[in-house]
Each structure stands twice: as structure tokens, then as C-alpha cells.
C-alpha positions in Angstrom: -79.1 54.2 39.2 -76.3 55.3 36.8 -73.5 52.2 35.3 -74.5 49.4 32.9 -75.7 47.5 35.7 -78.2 49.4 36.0 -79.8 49.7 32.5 -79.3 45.9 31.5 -82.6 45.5 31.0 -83.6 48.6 29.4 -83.9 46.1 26.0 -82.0 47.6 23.0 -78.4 47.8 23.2 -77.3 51.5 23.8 -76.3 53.5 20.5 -76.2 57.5 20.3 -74.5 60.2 18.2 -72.4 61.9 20.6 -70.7 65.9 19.0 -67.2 65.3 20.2 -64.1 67.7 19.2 -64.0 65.8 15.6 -67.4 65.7 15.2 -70.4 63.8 15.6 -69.4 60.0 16.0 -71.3 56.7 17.3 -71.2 55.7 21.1 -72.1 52.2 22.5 -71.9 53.7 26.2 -75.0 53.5 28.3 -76.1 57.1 28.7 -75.6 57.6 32.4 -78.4 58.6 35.2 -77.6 62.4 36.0 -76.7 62.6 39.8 -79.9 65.4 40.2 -82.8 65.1 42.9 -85.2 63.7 39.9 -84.5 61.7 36.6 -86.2 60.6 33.7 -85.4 58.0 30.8 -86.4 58.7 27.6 -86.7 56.2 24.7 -86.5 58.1 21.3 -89.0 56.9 18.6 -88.2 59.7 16.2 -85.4 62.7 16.0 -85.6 65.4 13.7 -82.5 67.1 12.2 -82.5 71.1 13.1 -80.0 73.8 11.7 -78.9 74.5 15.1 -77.3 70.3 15.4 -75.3 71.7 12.0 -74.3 75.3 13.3 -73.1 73.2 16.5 -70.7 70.8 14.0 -69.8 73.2 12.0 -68.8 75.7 15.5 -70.5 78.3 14.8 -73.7 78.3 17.5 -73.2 80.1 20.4 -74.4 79.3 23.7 -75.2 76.0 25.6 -75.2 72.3 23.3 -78.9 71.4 22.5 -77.8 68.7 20.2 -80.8 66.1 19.2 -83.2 67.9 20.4 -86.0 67.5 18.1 -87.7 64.5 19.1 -90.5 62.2 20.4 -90.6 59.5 22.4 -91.6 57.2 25.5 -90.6 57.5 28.8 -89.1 54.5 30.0 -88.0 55.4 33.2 -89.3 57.9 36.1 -88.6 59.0 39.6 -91.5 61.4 39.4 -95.4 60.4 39.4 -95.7 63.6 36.8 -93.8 61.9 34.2 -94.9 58.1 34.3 -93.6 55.0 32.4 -95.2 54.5 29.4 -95.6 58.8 29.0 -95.3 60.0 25.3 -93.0 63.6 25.5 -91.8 66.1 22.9 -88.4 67.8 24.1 -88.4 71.5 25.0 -84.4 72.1 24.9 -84.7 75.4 26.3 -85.8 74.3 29.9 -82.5 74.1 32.0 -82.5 70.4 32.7 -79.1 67.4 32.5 -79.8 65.6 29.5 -77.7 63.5 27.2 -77.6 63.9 23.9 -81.4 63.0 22.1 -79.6 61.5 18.8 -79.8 58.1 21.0 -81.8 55.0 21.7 -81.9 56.2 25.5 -81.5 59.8 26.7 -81.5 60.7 30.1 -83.2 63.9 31.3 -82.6 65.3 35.3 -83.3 68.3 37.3 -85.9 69.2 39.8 -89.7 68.0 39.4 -91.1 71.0 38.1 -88.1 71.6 35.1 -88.5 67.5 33.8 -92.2 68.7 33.3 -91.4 71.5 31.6 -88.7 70.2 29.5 -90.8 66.8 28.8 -93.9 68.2 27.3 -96.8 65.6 27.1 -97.5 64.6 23.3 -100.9 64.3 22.6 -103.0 60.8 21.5 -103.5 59.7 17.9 -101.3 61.9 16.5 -98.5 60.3 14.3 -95.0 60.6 15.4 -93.8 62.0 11.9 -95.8 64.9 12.9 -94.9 65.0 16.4 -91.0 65.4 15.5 -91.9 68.9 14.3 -93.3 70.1 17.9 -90.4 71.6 19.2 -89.5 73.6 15.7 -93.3 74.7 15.6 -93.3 75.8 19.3 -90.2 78.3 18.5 -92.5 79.3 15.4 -95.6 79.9 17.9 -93.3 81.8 19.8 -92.2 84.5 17.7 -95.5 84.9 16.4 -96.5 85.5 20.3 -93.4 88.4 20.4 -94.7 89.6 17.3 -98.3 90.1 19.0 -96.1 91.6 22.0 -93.9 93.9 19.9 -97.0 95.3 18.4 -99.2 95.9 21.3 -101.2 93.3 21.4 -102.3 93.0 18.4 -103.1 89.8 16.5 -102.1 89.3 12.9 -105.4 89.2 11.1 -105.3 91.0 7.8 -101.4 92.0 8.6 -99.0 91.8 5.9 -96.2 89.2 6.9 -93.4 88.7 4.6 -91.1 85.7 5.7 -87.4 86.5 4.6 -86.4 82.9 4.6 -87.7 79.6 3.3 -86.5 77.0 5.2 -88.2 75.0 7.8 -88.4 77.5 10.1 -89.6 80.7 7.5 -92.0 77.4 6.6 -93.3 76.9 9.9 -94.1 80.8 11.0 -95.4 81.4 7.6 -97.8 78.6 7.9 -99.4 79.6 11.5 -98.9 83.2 10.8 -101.3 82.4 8.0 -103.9 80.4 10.1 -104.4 83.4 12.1 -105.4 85.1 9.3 -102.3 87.5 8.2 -101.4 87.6 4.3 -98.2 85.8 4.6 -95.2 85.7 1.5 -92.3 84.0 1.6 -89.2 85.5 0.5 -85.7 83.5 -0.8 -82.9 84.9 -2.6 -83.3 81.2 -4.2 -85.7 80.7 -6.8 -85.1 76.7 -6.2 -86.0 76.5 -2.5 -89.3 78.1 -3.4 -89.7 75.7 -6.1 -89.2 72.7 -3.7 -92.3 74.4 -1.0 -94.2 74.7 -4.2 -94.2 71.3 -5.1 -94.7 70.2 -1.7 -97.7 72.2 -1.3 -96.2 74.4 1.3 -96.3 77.8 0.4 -98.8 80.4 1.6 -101.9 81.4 -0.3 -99.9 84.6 -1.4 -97.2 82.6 -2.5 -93.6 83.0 -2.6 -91.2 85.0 -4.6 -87.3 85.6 -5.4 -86.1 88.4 -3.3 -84.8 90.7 -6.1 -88.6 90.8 -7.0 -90.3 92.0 -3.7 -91.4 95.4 -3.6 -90.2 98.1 -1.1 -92.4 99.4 2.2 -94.9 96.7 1.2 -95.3 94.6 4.8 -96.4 95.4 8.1 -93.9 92.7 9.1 -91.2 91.5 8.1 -89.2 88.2 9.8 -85.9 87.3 9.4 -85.8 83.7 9.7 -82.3 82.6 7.9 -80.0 80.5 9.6 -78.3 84.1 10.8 -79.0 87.9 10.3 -77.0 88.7 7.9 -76.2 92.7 6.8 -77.4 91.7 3.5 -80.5 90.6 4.4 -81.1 93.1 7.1 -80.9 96.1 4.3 -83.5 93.8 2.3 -85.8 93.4 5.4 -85.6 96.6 6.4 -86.6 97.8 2.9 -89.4 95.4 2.3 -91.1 97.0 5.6 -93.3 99.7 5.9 -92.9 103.0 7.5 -93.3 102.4 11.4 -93.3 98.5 10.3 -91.7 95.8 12.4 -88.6 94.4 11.3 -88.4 90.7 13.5 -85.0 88.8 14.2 -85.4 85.2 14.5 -82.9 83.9 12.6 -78.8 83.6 14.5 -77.5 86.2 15.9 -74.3 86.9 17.8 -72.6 89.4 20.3 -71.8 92.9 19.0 -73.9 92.4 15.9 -74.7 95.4 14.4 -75.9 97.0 11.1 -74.0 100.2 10.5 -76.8 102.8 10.1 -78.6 101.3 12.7 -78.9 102.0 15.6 -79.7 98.7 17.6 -77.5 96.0 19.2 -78.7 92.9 17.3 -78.3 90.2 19.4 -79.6 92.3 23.0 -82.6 92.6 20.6 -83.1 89.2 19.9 -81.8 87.4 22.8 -83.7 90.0 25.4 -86.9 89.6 23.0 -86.9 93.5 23.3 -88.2 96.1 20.6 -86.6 99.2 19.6 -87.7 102.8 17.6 -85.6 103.4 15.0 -84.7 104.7 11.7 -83.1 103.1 9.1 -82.6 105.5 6.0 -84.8 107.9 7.0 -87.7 105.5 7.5 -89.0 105.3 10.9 -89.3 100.9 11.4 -89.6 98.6 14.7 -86.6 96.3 15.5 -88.0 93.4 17.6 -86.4 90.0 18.4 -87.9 86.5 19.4 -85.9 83.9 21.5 -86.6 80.3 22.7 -89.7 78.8 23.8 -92.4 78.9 26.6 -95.0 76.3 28.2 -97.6 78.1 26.3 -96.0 78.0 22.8 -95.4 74.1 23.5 -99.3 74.3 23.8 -100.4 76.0 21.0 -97.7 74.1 18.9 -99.4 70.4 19.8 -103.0 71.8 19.1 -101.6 72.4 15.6 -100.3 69.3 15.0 -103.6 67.5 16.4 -106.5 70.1 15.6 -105.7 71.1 11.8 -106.7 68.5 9.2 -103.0 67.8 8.3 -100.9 69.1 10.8 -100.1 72.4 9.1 -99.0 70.0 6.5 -95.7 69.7 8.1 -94.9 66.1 7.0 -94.7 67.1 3.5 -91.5 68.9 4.7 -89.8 65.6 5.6 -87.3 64.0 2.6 -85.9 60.8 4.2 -85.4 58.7 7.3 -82.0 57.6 8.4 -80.8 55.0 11.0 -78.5 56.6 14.0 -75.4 54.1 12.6 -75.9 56.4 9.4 -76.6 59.5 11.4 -72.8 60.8 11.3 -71.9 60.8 7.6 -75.7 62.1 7.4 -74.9 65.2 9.9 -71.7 65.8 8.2 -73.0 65.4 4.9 -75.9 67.9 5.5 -73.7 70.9 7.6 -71.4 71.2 4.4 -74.1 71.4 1.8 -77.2 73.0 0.7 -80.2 71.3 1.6 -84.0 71.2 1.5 -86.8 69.9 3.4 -86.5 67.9 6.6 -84.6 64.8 8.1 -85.1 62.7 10.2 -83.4 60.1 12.7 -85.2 56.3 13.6 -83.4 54.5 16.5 
């Protein structure tokens, strides 16, 4: 099952952005069938563009390559009854499956029965695909609002104070479902013109948002760092919009060794292990707690979102412009090496 004779009549000739050693670049090759007990095909309909496909050009993403893995689509092929022709799946990129890269007209997915289920979520009916790109973002949203709950004892988030330290699709996305379950949400931005683009776009919270030199100290119950990494910077600043005995989240990058002198807490144990620590940063007692990747569950919550509120969280208002995969790797390149707003996506 793996060779061009064996996808001839999959119907579009292949295309995909493959991340080489130079950078992204255009393949023709027919994705090959990985040699695992199970296999499915997946035809893309729809890829978004995430932070981590940038951090991954640019080098600086730790870890295993989820590149292009934003995405809906059809499944095309199946050697499991679980996952039938004709399917419509999201992509959770967290589940340890074989896949090739989802920036393609074809991607191949393998592993055992149980992981291509996990890892091929079903998307739900009459729900439009430019929503359904966002499921996989929203589900790592979901999720650190879950940690949150976890880190706090169970507790849900009505009438909490949430600040958001971080207003770009991902702040966007926790602020917005933090909200729906009823906490009093800001978003934060040491740019006054990223706020300015949610504003227009109808996307900030009731509360609003605000430039982060005019936040007010010990004012939130919770503060999440959702940058593109956890800077010291930002730290200091999220540490000092929290309240005493207030938890301080890391969601944004992270990597090993990081620490915040004054501190006492291994960043990146904290985040990655999803633990939560005691500490005492300038003689005010705070929470350090960290969220990490994606479950079943938050997949679940994520698509009821998408289907159940009147707009979808609104989430399409985030998306700026559609590109074709031929002009996918100036597009990449073009977006790791400058500042951007809003969200793009990828049409096979």
C-alpha cells in the first residue's frame, strides 16, 4: 500500500510543504503509507497556520515536528472500520501516531487502532470548515483552562479574575472560553496595535483589553502567560499582575533549565509535567502552574464550541487570508520573520 502505484487513483496530483534543512519547500512525491499495523489517508480541505510551524522554521521548537497540524479534512483511505471513508477529522498532533506532514493534499496517518482514533478526532456536521481549522488551537485552549480548574482545586472560573498576558490567537482563544464560563477575562499586550486589531474584529472580552504598562498590580486571581515563550520579562509582569496566593499559568514556550532568578521553580518541569508549585516571588506568596498538550476530552469540549455557540466563539473573525500550498512557502517564510496578526490559512 505505500509507492505511486498505489495512490494513482487517489485523484489530485500529490503537492505538500515538506520543512527540510533550508526550509519549508514544495514536494510532488506521493506521501507514502507508513509500514504500522493500521493506516489512514487523509485529504486536507483546510490547514491553519500555528506559531509552533514558525518556531519549527525558524529552529527554535523543541521536541518532536508537528508541522501542519492544524487542519480538517476527509478521510480518504482506511484500514480500520472506526475511521471510515468518507469520515470528516480534525488532527490532534499530540497523539503518538506516523503521519506526514498535514501542509499537503494527502497525509498519511498510522499506528495502532485505538491512537488513529485518538489522533483523528471526528468533526461534527454542519459546521463550516473555516471554523473547524481552529479545533485543534481551541482544544489546547480548553485544556489549560481544564489545568487551571486542576491547579486550583477544582474550582471552576465563574466570577474569577483572568488576565490573559498575550493577544495572539492563543491568549484569543482561552480568553474567549475562559469568559463563556463566566470568569472576568482582560487581555494584556505590551502592543497597543494587536489590541487594536481584536478590537476591530470584535474579539476582545467584555472587560476589554489594555497595554501592559497600564495593568494594575495584585489585581487577578489568574494570570496566563500565553506568548509565543515565557519570557523573564513577562514573568516579572505576570507575576505582579497576580494576586497574593494567585496563580501564575505557563502556557506559552518554554525550554529546559528555564528559570526566573528569584524563583524558585523549574519552568519548563512546570509546564511540561502540568504540575503546580507554592512559591514566593518578592515576598508575595503566588501559584506557579503549567498546561501542556491536549486530551480526548478537551478535543470534545473544543468541537461543542465551534457547533453549539451562535458563532463559534467568533473564531473566524480571526482569519486574514487564504493561501494556496504552491504559495505556502514564501507565505511560511514570510510570516516566521515578521510580525503578524490574525490567522492564516492553507486551501489544497
Amino acid at each position: 500500500m505505500s509507492g505511486a502505484s498505489d495512490t494513482a487513483a487517489w485523484g489530485a496530483a500529490p503537492l505538500s510543504v515538506e520543512l527540510t534543512s533550508s526550509g519549508p519547500r514544495l514536494s510532488r512525491a506521493w506521501p507514502r503509507r507508513p509500514d504500522t499495523p493500521e493506516a489512514v489517508l487523509v485529504e486536507p480541505a483546510l490547514i491553519g497556520i500555528c506559531n509552533s510551524d514558525l518556531k519549527e522554521i525558524a529552529g527554535r521548537r523543541p521536541g518532536p515536528s508537528q508541522f501542519g497540524h492544524e487542519l480538517v479534512g476527509v478521510v480518504a483511505r482506511s484500514s480500520t472500520p472506526r475511521l471510515p471513508v468518507g469520515a470528516r477529522v480534525c488532527l490532534d498532533p499530540n497523539v503518538p501516531v506516523l503521519r506526514s506532514t498535514g501542509f499537503a493534499r494527502s497525509m498519511w496517518a498510522g499506528g495502532d487502532g485505538d491512537a488513529l482514533v485518538r489522533a483523528l478526532p471526528p468533526a461534527p456536521a454542519g459546521v463550516g470548515e473555516r471554523r473547524l481549522v481552529f479545533a485543534e488551537p481551541l482544544a489546547c485552549a480548553a485544556h489549560c483552562l481544564t489545568m487551571i480548574s486542576r491547579h486550583l482545586g477544582g474550582s471552576d472560573l465563574r466570577g474569577a479574575t483572568v488576565c490573559v498576558l498575550g493577544a495572539g490567537t492563543a491568549g484569543v482563544l482561552i480568553a474567549r472560553l475562559a469568559e463563556a464560563a463566566g470568569a472576568r477575562v482582560l487581555i494584556v499586550n505590551r502592543a497597543a496595535d494587536r489590541l487594536a486589531f481584536l478590537a476591530a474584529r470584535r474579539m476582545l472580552p467584555r472587560t476589554g483589553g489594555a497595554p501592559l504598562g497600564e495593568t494594575s498590580s495584585d489585581a487577578h486571581d489568574i494570570v496566563v502567560v500565553t506568548t509565543s515563550f515565557v519570557l523573564p520579562e513577562l514573568l516579572e509582569h505576570a507575576l505582579r499582575l497576580a494576586h497574593r496566593h494567585g496563580l501564575v499559568m505557563l502556557y506559552g514556550g518554554t525550554a529546559a533549565g528555564d528559570r526566573l532568578p528569584g524563583l524558585n521553580c523549574d519552568l519548563d518541569r512546570l509546564r511540561r509535567g502540568e504540575r503546580v508549585q507554592e512559591a514566593e516571588w518578592r515576598g508575595k506568596p503566588v501559584r506557579v502552574g503549567g498546561s501542556y498538550g491536549t486530551t480526548p476530552d478537551d478535543f470534545r469540549r473544543s468541537l461543542r464550541a465551534l457547533s453549539d455557540s451562535p458563532d463559534g466563539l467568533g473564531v473566524e473573525r480571526l482569519i486574514i487570508a487564504e493561501v494556496s500550498l504552491s504559495e505556502l512557502p514564501a507565505t511560511l517564510r514570510r510570516l516566521a520573520a515578521e510580525r503578524r496578526f490574525g490567522k492564516v490559512l492553507a486551501r489544497p
